[in-house]
MIZA-379576 format. One record per residue (C-alpha): residue in three letters; x, y, z. Coordinates in steps of 0.2 Angstrom, whole numbers, plus 5000, padded with zeros to 4 digits. Each point is the difference from the previous one (the first is absolute). Layout:
BEGIN
ALAXYZ...
***
This chain:
BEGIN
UNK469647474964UNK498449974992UNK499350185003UNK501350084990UNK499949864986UNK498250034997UNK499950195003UNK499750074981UNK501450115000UNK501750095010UNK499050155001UNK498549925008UNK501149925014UNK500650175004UNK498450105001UNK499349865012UNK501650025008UNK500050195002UNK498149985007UNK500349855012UNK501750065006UNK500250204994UNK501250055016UNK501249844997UNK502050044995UNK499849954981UNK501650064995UNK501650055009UNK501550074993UNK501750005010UNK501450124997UNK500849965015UNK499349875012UNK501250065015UNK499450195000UNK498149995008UNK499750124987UNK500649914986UNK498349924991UNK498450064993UNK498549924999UNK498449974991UNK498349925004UNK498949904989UNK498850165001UNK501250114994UNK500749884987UNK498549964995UNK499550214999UNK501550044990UNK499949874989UNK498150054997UNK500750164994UNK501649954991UNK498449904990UNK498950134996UNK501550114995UNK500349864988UNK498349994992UNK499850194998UNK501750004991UNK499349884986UNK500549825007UNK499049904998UNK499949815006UNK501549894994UNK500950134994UNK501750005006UNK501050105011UNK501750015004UNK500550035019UNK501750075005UNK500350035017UNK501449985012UNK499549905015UNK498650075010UNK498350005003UNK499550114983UNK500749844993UNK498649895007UNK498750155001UNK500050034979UNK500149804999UNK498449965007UNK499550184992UNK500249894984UNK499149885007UNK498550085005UNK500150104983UNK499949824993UNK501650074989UNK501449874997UNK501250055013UNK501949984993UNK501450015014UNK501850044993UNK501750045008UNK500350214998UNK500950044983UNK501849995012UNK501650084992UNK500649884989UNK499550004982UNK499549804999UNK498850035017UNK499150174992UNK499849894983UNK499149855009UNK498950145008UNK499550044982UNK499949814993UNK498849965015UNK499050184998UNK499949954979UNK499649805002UNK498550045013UNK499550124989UNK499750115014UNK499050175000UNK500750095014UNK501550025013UNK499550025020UNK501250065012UNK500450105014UNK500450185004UNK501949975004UNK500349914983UNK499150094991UNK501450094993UNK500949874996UNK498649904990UNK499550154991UNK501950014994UNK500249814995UNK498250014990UNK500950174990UNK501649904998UNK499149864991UNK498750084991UNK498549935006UNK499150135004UNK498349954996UNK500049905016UNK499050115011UNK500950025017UNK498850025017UNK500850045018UNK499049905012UNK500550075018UNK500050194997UNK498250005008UNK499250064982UNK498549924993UNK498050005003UNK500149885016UNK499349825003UNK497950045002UNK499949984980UNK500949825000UNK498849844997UNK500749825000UNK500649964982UNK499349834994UNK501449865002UNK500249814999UNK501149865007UNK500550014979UNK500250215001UNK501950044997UNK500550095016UNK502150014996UNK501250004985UNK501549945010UNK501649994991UNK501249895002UNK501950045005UNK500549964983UNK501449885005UNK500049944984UNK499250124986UNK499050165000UNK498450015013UNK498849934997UNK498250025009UNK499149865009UNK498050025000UNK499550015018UNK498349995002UNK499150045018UNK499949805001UNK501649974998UNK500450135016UNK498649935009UNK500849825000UNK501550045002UNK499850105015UNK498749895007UNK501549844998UNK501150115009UNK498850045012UNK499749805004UNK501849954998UNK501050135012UNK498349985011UNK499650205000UNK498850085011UNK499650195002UNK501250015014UNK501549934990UNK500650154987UNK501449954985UNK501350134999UNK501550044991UNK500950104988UNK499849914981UNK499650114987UNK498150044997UNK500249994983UNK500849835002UNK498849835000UNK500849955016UNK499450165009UNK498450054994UNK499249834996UNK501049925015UNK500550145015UNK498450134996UNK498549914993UNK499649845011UNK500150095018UNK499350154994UNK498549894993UNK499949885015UNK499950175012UNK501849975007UNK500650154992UNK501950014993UNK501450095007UNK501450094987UNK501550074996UNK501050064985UNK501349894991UNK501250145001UNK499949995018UNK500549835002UNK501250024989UNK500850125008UNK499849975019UNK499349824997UNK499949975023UNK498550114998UNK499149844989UNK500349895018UNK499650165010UNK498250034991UNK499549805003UNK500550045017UNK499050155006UNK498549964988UNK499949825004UNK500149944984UNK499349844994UNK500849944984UNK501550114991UNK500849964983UNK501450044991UNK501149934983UNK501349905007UNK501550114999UNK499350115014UNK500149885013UNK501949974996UNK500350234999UNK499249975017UNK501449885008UNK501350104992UNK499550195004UNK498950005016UNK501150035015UNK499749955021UNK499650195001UNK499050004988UNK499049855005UNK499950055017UNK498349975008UNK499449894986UNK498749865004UNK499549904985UNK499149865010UNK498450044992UNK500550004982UNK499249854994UNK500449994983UNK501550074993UNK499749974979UNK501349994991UNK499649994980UNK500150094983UNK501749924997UNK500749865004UNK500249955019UNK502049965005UNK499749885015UNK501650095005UNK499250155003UNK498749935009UNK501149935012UNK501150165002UNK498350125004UNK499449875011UNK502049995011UNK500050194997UNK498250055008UNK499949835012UNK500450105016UNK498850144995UNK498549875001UNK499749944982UNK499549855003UNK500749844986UNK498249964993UNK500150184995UNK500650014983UNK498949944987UNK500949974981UNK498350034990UNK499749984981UNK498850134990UNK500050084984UNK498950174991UNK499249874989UNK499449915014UNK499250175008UNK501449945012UNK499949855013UNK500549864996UNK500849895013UNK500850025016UNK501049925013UNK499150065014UNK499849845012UNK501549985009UNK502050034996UNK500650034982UNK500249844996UNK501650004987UNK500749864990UNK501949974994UNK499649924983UNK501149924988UNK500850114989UNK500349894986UNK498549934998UNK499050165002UNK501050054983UNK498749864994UNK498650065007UNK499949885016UNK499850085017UNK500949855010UNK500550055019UNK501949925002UNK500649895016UNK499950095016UNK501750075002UNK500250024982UNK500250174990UNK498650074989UNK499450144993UNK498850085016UNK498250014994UNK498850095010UNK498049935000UNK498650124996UNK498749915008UNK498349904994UNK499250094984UNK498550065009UNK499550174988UNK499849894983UNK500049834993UNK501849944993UNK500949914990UNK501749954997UNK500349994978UNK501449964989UNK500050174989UNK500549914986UNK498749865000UNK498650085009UNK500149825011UNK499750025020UNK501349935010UNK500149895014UNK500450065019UNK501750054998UNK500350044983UNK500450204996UNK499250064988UNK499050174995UNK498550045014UNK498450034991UNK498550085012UNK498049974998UNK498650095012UNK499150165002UNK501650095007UNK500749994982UNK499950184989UNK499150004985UNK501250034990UNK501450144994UNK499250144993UNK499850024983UNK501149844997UNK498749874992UNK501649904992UNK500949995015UNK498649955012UNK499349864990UNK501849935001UNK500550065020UNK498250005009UNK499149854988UNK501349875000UNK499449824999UNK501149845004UNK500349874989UNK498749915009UNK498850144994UNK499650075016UNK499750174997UNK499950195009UNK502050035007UNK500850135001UNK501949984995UNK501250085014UNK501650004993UNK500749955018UNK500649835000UNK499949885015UNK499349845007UNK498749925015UNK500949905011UNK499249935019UNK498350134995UNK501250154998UNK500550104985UNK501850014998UNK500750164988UNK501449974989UNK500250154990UNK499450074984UNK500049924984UNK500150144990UNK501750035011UNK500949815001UNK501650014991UNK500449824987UNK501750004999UNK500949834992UNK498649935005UNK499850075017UNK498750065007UNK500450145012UNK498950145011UNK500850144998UNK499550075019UNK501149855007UNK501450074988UNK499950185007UNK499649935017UNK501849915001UNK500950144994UNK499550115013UNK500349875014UNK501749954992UNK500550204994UNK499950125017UNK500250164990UNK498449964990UNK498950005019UNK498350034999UNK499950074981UNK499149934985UNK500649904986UNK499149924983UNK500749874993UNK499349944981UNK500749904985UNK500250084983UNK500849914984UNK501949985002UNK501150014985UNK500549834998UNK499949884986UNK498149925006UNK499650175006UNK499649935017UNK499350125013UNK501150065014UNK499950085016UNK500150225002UNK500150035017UNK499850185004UNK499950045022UNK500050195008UNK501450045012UNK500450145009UNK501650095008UNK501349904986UNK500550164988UNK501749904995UNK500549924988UNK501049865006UNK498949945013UNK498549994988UNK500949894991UNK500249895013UNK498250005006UNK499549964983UNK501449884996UNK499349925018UNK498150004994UNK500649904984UNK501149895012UNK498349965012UNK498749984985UNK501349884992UNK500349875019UNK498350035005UNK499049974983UNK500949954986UNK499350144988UNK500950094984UNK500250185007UNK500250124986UNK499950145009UNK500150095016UNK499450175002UNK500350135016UNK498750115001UNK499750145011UNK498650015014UNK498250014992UNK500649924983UNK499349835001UNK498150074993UNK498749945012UNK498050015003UNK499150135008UNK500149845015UNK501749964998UNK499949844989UNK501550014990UNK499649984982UNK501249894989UNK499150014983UNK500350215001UNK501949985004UNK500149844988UNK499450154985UNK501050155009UNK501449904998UNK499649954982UNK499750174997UNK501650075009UNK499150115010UNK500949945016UNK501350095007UNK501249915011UNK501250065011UNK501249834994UNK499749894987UNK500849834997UNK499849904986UNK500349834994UNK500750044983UNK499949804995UNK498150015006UNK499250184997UNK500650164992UNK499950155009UNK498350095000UNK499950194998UNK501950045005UNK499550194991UNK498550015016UNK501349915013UNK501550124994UNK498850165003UNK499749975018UNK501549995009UNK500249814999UNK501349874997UNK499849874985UNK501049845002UNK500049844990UNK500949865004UNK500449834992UNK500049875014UNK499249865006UNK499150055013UNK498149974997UNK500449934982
***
């Protein structure tokens, strides 16, 4: 939209918003879309009032533009109102998940607090408590905390509008860290201005079609995909918390109901706990026939689960063209592609040849591993390169996806090495400018096609293996292992060439037993062996939450690949293959409550 692309700045959108359009819904928040009471509400005048103040409070405690500043919040409007606060201090606004309970989520609060170099800690009066004990317990107390909601502070008359570019850094947003520690992206208020004016032209948003759902605000997905781009076209967005969902996830399809939402989005595995834990009762009453896009992204899209959601919710009005498998990333501010025209269009592929890096659809009829398109690239220029030889491929090769164009960050923070590697990449042709995804995947009929990660494909004799299709057939062939996680990844075997082999670790619940853990595991081995043809060295039981995972659910392989290394897992059973790998950390597996097997046959060898 070209308005927002050539305004000079977020904030500037906003205050011309809040004086065209001051008595408009900016923001709603759902607790519960059934109860009439059940949502508050703000308006660009009073979003545009309290981030004013949050501003001023900012300067008057020393912040000074570009400066960075932690948010943790839970979800809710203090969220967006100290965001935009940032923002219209001109301070670098950093959103992070809450510290959380576990000690590897409070240390990532610290890595991302210490790698933006950050000066203070905003957050709310109900967490207060708990921030102010995390900063004690890791001894960083010369972060200056500041509550933004206890109605404190010398009010919005004193704010001015800070000076600000298409280049000024807006957001540090961190990534997941699927693969390594968080890193920061550079978003500047360009970048949030074309990305939310692509979405704006691509989903056709105008100020009566709100976004909604329940994404974290912290994560990419939600703020520069759910929250920005209505709440800049004039739509406004309509939210909910995560743990909501989670736990009463028919009040996600309620809220588009009652609030007429436009577009929702959410990581594929929360179409699938919707098939499988919202009742009749539960969905009585529902009409989703004007949900038009249903966005399913942030990891890969199982065709299967578009297909179940769509059977599952088909009587309650959501319509086929409704579920839209999109492809986006934080480097890329977020939008990159989408399948938005139409029916997913999925393709069976040959499974063979896609171990050499060709997409090839097989024979009608035939079977193949299911593929589901992301749509035309509309966000960014792409490319499709070979990551050993920088060489661009041909329509239908798989190869890494490199992205050009003004949705791109500028960068990881403070990471000059790894930018002139990941977002300067030039192809052997010397064509110059790309940013390196990581994501494998192809072009095939003017659609972008992901195959997985690269950092993630297993080489196995020779094989080249995903390891989502792995964990994927377990749980369709092994019942007991449902709807939980599981992370495959290779490590070096004990054989004479040192060849890797396979570890397959998977959580399951209910099975406290010895003997039919055995079984289960004996089975896994047995399916990975038919199915795949891959050295298994190791299966590992784990129990419910063990398989470590981003703050978005991704499952990250490379953290369980060095826990495992490390012998920091601790299974409930654990089989080995004694001819292929030696048991890892049987001192940690013998101090939970947790059976150690090894076994000598053939199974997997």
């Amino acid at each position: 939209m070209a308005e927002i692309v050539t305004a000079p700045s977020v904030t500037a959108v906003l205050v011309r918003h809040a004086e065209r359009i001051p008595e408009k819904d900016a923001l709603t928040f759902v607790s519960d879309p059934l109860r009439e009471d059940g949502a508050i509400r703000l308006t660009y005048a009073e979003l545009d009032r309290q981030a004013r103040e949050i501003a001023v409070r900012l300067r008057a405690a020393g912040i000074v533009p570009g400066e960075r500043a932690v948010l943790l919040y839970p979800a809710g409007p203090a969220f967006l109102t100290a965001f935009l606060g940032c923002l219209y201090a001109g301070a670098v606004a950093v959103p992070a998940s809450l510290p959380g309970r576990y000690r590897h989520e409070r240390h990532r609060v610290v890595r991302i607090a210490a790698d933006a170099g950050a000066v203070a800690v905003l957050t709310d009066t109900a967490t207060c408590g708990d921030v102010e004990d995390w900063i004690t317990e890791e001894g960083i107390d010369d972060l200056a905390l500041l509550v933004t909601d206890d109605g404190a502070g010398p009010g919005p008359d004193g704010w001015t509008m800070p000076p600000a570019a298409h280049d000024t850094v807006a957001v540090l947003q961190y990534t997941s860290g699927s693969t390594g520690d968080p890193k920061g992206v550079v978003i500047t208020h360009g970048n949030l201005l074309q990305n939310s004016s692509t979405i704006i032209d691509r989903f056709g948003i105008d100020e009566h079609t709100p976004f909604g759902g329940w994404i974290p605000h912290f994560h990419d997905m939600g703020l520069m995909g759910i929250i920005l781009p209505p709440l800049l076209r004039g739509a406004g967005t309509v939210l909910m918390s995560p743990s909501t969902f989670l736990k009463r996830p028919h009040l996600w399809l309620h809220m588009i109901d009652r609030f007429g939402i436009h577009t929702s989005a959410a990581p594929d595995f929360a179409y699938e706990l919707c098939v499988r834990r919202i009742t009749d009762d539960q969905a009585e009453g529902l009409d989703l026939s004007r949900w038009k896009y249903a966005v399913d992204g942030s990891e890969p899209v199982r065709p299967a689960v578009l297909d179940s959601f769509q059977q599952r919710f088909a009587a309650y009005g959501l319509q086929p063209t409704t579920l839209s498998p999109c492809y986006g990333m934080a480097e890329a501010t977020l939008f990159v592609s989408g399948a938005l025209d139409g029916r997913p269009r999925v393709r069976h592929i040959d499974p063979d040849l896609l171990e050499n890096h060709e997409f090839r659809p097989v024979a009608d009829g035939a079977s193949g591993r299911a593929v589901a398109g992301c749509g035309p690239v509309t966000g960014a220029e792409i490319r499709i390169v070979d990551p050993a030889t920088h060489r661009v491929l041909p329509e239908g090769g798989v190869g890494e996806i490199w992205l050009r164009g003004p949705v791109i960050g500028h960068g990881y923070w403070n990471r000059e090495a790894t930018n002139a590697a990941e977002f300067r990449a030039t192809t052997d042709d010397g064509d110059t400018g790309y940013l390196r995804t990581g994501d494998l995947g192809t072009l095939y009929d003017g659609e972008l096609y992901v195959t997985g990660r690269l950092k993630d494909v297993l080489n196995l004799r020779g094989r080249n293996l995903y390891p989502q299709d792995i964990e994927h057939e377990l749980r369709v062939q092994q019942p007991e292992l449902g709807s939980l996680v599981g992370a495959c990844f290779a490590v070096p075997g004990d054989g004479p060439q040192r060849e890797d082999v396979l570890v397959v670790t998977h959580e399951v619940r209910g099975i406290k037993e010895e003997e039919p853990l055995r079984r289960l595991a004996a089975d896994m081995r047995l399916t990975v062996a038919r199915e795949f043809g891959a050295p298994v060295g190791a299966v590992l039981l784990l129990r419910p939450g063990g398989v470590r995972r981003t703050t978005s659910g991704k499952v990250q392989r490379s953290a369980m690949r060095e826990l495992f290394r490390a012998g920091a897992l601790e299974p409930t059973y654990a089989d080995y293959q004694e001819n292929l790998l030696r048991p890892v950390a049987a001192t940690a597996a013998a101090a939970a409550p947790a059976a150690v097997a090894t076994a000598a046959g053939k199974a997997g060898a």
